[in-house]
C-alpha positions as a Python dict, from the first residue, in 0.01 Angstrom:
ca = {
    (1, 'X'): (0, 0, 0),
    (2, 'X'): (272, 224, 94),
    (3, 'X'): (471, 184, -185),
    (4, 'X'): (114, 204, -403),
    (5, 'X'): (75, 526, -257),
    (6, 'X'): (448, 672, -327),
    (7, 'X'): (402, 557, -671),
    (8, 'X'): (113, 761, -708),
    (9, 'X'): (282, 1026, -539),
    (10, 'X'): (560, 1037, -811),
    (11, 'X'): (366, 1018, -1097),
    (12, 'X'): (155, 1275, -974),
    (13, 'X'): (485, 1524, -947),
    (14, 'X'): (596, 1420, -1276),
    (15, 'X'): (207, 1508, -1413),
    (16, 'X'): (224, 1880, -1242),
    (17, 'X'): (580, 1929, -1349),
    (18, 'X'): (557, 1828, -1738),
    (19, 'X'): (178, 2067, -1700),
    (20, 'X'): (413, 2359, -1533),
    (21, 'X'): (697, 2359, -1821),
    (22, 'X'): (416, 2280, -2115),
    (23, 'X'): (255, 2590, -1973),
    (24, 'X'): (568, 2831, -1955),
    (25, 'X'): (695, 2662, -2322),
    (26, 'X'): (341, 2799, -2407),
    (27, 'X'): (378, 3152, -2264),
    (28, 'X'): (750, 3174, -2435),
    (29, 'X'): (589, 3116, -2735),
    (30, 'X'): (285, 3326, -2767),
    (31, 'X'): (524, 3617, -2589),
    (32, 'X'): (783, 3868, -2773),
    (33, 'X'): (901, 4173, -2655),
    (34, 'X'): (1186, 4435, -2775),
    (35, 'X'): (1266, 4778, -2710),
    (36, 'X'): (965, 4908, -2847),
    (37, 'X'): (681, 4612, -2709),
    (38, 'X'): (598, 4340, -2511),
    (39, 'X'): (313, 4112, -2707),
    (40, 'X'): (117, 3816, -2602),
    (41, 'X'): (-54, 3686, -2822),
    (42, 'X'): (-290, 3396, -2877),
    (43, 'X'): (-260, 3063, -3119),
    (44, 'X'): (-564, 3252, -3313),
    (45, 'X'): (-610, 3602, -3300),
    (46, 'X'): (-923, 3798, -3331),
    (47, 'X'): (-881, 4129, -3226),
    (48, 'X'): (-583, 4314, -3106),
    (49, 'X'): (-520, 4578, -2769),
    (50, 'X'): (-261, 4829, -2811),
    (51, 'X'): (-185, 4990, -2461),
    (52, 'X'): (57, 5284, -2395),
    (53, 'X'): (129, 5400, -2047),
    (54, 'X'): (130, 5727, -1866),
    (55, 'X'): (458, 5943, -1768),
    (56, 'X'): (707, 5724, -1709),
    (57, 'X'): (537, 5408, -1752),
    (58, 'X'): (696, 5101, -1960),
    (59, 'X'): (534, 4791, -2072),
    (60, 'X'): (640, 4609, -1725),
    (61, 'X'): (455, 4926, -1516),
    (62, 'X'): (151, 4860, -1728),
    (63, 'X'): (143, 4506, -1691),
    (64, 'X'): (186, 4527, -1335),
    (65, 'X'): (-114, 4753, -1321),
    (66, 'X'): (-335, 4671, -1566),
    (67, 'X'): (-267, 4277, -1599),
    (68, 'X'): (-532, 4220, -1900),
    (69, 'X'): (-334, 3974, -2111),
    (70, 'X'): (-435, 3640, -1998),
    (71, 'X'): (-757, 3738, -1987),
    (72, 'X'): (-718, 3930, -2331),
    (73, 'X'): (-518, 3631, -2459),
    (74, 'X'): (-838, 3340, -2356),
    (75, 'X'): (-1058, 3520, -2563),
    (76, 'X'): (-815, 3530, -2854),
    (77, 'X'): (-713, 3864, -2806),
    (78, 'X'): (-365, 4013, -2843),
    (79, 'X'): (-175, 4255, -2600),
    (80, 'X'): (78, 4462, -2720),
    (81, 'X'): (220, 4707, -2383),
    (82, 'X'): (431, 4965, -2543),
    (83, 'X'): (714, 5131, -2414),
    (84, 'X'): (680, 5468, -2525),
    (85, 'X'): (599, 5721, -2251),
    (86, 'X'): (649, 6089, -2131),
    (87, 'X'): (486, 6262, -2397),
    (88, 'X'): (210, 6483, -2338),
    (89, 'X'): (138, 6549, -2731),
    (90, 'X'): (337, 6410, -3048),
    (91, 'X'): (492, 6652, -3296),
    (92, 'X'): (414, 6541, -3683),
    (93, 'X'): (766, 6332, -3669),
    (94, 'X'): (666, 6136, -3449),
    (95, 'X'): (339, 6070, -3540),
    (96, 'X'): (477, 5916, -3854),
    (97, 'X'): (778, 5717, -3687),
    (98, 'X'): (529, 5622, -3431),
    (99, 'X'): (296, 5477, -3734),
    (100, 'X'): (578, 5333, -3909),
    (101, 'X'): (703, 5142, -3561),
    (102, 'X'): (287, 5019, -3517),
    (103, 'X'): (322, 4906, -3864),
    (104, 'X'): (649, 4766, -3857),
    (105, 'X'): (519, 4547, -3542),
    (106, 'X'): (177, 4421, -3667),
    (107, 'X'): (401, 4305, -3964),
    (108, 'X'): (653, 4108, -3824),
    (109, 'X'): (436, 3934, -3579),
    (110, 'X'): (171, 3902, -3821),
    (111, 'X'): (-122, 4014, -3632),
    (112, 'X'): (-477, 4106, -3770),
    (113, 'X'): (-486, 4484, -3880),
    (114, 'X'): (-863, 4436, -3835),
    (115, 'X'): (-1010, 4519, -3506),
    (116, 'X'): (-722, 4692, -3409),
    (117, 'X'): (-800, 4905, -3029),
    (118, 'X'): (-552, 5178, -2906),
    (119, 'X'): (-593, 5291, -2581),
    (120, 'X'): (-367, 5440, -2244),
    (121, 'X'): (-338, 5593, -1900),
    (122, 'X'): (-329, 5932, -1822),
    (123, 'X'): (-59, 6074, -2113),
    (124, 'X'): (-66, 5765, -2256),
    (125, 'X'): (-438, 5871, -2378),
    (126, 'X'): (-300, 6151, -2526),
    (127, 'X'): (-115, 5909, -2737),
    (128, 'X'): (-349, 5651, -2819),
    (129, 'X'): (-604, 5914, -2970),
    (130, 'X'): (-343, 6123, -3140),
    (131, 'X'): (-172, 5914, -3325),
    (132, 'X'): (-515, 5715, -3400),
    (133, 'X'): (-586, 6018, -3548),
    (134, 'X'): (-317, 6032, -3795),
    (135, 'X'): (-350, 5622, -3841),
    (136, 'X'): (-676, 5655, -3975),
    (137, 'X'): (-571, 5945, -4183),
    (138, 'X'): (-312, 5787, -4339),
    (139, 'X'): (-383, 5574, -4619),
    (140, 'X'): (-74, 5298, -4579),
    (141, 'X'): (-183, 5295, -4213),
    (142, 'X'): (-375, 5065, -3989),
    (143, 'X'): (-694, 5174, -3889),
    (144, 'X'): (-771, 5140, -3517),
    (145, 'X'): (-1153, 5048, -3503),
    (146, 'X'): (-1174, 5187, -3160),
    (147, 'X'): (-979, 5363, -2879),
    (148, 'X'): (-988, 5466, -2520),
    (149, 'X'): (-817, 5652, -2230),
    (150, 'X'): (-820, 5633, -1894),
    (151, 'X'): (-808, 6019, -1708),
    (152, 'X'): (-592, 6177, -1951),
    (153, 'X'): (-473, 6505, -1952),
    (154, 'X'): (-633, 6595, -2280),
    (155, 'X'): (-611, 6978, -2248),
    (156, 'X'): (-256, 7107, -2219),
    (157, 'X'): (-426, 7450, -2160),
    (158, 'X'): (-647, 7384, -1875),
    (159, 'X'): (-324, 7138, -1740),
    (160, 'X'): (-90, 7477, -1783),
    (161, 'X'): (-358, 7670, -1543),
    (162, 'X'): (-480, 7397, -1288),
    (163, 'X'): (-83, 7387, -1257),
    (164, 'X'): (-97, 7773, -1176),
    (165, 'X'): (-346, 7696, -921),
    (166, 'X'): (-170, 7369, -764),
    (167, 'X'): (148, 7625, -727),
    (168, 'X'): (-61, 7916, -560),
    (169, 'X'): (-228, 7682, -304),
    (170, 'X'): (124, 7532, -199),
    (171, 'X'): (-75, 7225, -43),
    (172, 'X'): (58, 6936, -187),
    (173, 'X'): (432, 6826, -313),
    (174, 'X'): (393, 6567, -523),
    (175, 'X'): (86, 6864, -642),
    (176, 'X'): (331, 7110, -659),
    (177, 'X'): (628, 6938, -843),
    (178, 'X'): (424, 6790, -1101),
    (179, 'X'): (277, 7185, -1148),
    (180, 'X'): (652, 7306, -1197),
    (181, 'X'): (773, 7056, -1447),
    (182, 'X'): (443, 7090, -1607),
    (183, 'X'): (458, 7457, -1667),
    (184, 'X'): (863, 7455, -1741),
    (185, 'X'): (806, 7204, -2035),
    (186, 'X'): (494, 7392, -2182),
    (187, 'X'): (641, 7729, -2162),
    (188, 'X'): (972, 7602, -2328),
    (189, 'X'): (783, 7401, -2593),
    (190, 'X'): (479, 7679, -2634),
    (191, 'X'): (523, 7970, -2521),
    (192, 'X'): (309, 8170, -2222),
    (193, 'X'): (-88, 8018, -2329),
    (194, 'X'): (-224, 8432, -2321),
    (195, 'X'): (20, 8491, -2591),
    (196, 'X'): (41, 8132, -2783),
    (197, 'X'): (-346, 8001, -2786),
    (198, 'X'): (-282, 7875, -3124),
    (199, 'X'): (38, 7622, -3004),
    (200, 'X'): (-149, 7460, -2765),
    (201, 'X'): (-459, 7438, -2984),
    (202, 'X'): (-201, 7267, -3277),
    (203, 'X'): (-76, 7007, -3047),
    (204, 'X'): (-343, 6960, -2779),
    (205, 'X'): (-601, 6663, -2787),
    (206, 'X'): (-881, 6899, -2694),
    (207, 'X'): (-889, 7290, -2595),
    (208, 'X'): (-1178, 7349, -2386),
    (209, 'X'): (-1182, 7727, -2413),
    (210, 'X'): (-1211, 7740, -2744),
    (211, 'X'): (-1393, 7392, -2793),
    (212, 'X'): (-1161, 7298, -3010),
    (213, 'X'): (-1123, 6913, -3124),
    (214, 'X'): (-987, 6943, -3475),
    (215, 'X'): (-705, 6693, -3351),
    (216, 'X'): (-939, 6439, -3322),
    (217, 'X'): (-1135, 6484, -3689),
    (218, 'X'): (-1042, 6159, -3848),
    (219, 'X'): (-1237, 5986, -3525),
    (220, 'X'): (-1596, 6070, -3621),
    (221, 'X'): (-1654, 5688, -3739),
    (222, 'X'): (-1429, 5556, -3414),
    (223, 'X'): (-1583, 5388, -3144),
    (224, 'X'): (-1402, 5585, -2813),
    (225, 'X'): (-1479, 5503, -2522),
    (226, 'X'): (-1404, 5810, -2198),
    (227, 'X'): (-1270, 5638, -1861),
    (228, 'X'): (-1254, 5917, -1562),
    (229, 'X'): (-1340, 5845, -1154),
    (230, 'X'): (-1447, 6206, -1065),
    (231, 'X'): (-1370, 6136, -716),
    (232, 'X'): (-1424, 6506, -611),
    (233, 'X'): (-1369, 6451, -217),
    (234, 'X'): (-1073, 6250, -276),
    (235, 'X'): (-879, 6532, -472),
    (236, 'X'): (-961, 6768, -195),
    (237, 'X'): (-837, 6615, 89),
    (238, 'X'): (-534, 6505, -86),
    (239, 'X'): (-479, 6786, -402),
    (240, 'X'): (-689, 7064, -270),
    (241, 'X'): (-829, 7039, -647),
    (242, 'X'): (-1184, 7173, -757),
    (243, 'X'): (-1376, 6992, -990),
    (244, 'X'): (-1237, 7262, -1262),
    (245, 'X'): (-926, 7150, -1212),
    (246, 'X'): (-956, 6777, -1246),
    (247, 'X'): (-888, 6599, -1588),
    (248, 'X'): (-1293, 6459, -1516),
    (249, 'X'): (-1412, 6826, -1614),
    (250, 'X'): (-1232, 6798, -1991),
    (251, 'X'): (-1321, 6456, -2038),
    (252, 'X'): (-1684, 6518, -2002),
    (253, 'X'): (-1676, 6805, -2146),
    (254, 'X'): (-1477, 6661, -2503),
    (255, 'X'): (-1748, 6382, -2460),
    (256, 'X'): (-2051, 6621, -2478),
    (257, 'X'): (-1855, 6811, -2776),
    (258, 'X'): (-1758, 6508, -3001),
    (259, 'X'): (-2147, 6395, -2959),
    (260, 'X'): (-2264, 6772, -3016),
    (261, 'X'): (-2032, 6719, -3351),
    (262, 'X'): (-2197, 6410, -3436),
    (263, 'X'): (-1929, 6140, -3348),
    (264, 'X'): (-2200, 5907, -3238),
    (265, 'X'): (-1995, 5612, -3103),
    (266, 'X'): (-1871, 5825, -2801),
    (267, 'X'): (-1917, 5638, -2455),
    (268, 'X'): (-1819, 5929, -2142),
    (269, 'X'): (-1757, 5604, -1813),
    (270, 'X'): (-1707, 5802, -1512),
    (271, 'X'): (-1695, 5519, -1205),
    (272, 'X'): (-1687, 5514, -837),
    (273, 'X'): (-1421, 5344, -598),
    (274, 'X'): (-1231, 5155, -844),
    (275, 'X'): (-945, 5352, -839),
    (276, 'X'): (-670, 5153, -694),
    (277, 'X'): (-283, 5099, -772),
    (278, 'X'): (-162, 4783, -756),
    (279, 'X'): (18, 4784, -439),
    (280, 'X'): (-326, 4832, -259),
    (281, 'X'): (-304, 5252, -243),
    (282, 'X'): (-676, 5470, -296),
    (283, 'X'): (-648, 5630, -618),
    (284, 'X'): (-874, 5769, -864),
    (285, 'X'): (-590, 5828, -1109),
    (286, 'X'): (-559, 5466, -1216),
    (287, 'X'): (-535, 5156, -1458),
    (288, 'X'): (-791, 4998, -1192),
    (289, 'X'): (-1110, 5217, -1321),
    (290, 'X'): (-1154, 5013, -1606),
    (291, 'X'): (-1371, 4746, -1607),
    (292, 'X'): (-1120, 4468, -1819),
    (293, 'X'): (-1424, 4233, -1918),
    (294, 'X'): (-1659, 4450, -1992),
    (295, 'X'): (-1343, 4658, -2213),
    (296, 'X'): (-1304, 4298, -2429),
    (297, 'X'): (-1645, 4287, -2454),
    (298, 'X'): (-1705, 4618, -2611),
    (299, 'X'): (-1429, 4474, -2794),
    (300, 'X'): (-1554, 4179, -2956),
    (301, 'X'): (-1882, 4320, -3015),
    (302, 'X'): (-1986, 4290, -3414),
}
């Protein structure tokens, strides 16, 4: 009996240890990465997610927060986590090398340039609807079917003046740093905003004083989808930020404009206590808000 049992015993290790390296020969298979990306992708491939991360995030940051690829990958969905990050807006050259390396990666890991989704966190929205933008204008391009981001700073006008405000109130460092660096960069890139509306309306996803969206013109057939948590108490106690000053304002209000302009596949998603990092800290300003099923859903749908 006992030696019945130690048998059974063995063979049961050697069962779990084959499964264990069939399973990683699996993942080193359907994963790639270089400089540029990190892909998983599935034996058949339906749809593909394109994700870029906020300021300074690379692909490893956004998998750590926003772990969507075995989830992405069961329902035959590839994951592609970029690592291209600190960019509030993209200047024409990089638009186009930015196309060219999208391009360049569909092609050599021959994924499906149908139901192609860009989306990203905070900047990295910036980035997914930009150069979606220019993707869908250009003819040689892939066209994304559908794109999202997740409380972006989509106004670089209202970010230059809530960054005024953070400095004035002197209430929070991490407020107030982020304010400097925010208003050093646009000055040196733009100009002062009284005397150089027109830069930041070239270069800026959306300009809410002036209602401005012609960066986003080639989108009126796009499905985007608007991810914000509003948390208004939560910026108080720990920003001393108004509503006016929140990236939640802009979103809503670019939502209500694209509709008003007739993009009618426009979803605004503000939520309520899902913003959390992934080391367990409150915060509205996060990967967390989305909703990953319900994101391949939306998706999938035909």
């Amino acid at each position: 009996m006992k030696k019945l049992l130690k048998f059974s015993c063995i063979i049961t290790l050697i069962f779990f240890s084959n499964f264990s390296i069939a399973q990683k020969n699996e993942i080193a298979k359907n994963h790639k990465s270089s400089d540029f990306y990190e892909l998983y992708k599935p034996d058949t491939t339906e749809a593909v997610l394109v994700l870029f991360g906020g300021y300074p995030e690379t692909a490893e940051d956004i998998k750590r927060e926003f772990a969507i690829n075995e989830l992405a990958n069961e329902k035959n969905v590839a994951v592609v986590y970029l690592n291209y990050s600190g960019k509030l807006w993209l200047e024409e050259n990089e638009k186009i090398e930015l196309a060219e390396s999208i391009n360049k990666l569909f092609k050599s890991n021959e994924l499906p340039i149908t139901k192609v989704f860009l989306g990203g966190f905070s900047s990295g929205g910036n980035m997914a609807l930009l150069i979606s933008d220019f993707l869908i204008e250009n003819s040689n391009s892939i066209k994304p079917e559908g794109v999202f981001i997740v409380d972006s700073p989509i106004d670089l006008l209202a970010l230059y003046n809530s960054a005024e405000k953070n400095i004035k109130s002197n209430y929070s460092q991490p407020a107030i740093q982020e304010a400097k660096w925010i208003i050093k960069t646009l000055n040196e890139n733009f100009g002062e905003p009284v005397k150089n509306l027109d830069q930041y309306e070239n270069y800026s996803v959306f300009t809410s004083k002036t209602d401005n969206i012609n960066n986003l013109k080639n989108l009126e057939n796009t499905r985007i989808r608007f991810y914000t948590e509003p948390d208004i108490q939560w910026w108080k106690e720990n920003r001393k930020a108004d509503y006016d000053q929140m990236n939640a304002n802009f979103i809503e209000k670019l939502s209500q404009n694209l509709k008003d302009a007739e993009f009618d596949q426009v979803e605004y998603i503000p939520t309520e206590n899902k913003g959390y990092r992934a080391n367990g800290e409150r915060h509205p300003h996060s990967w967390s808000i989305v909703d990953k099923e319900d994101l391949l859903q939306w998706m999938l749908e035909k």
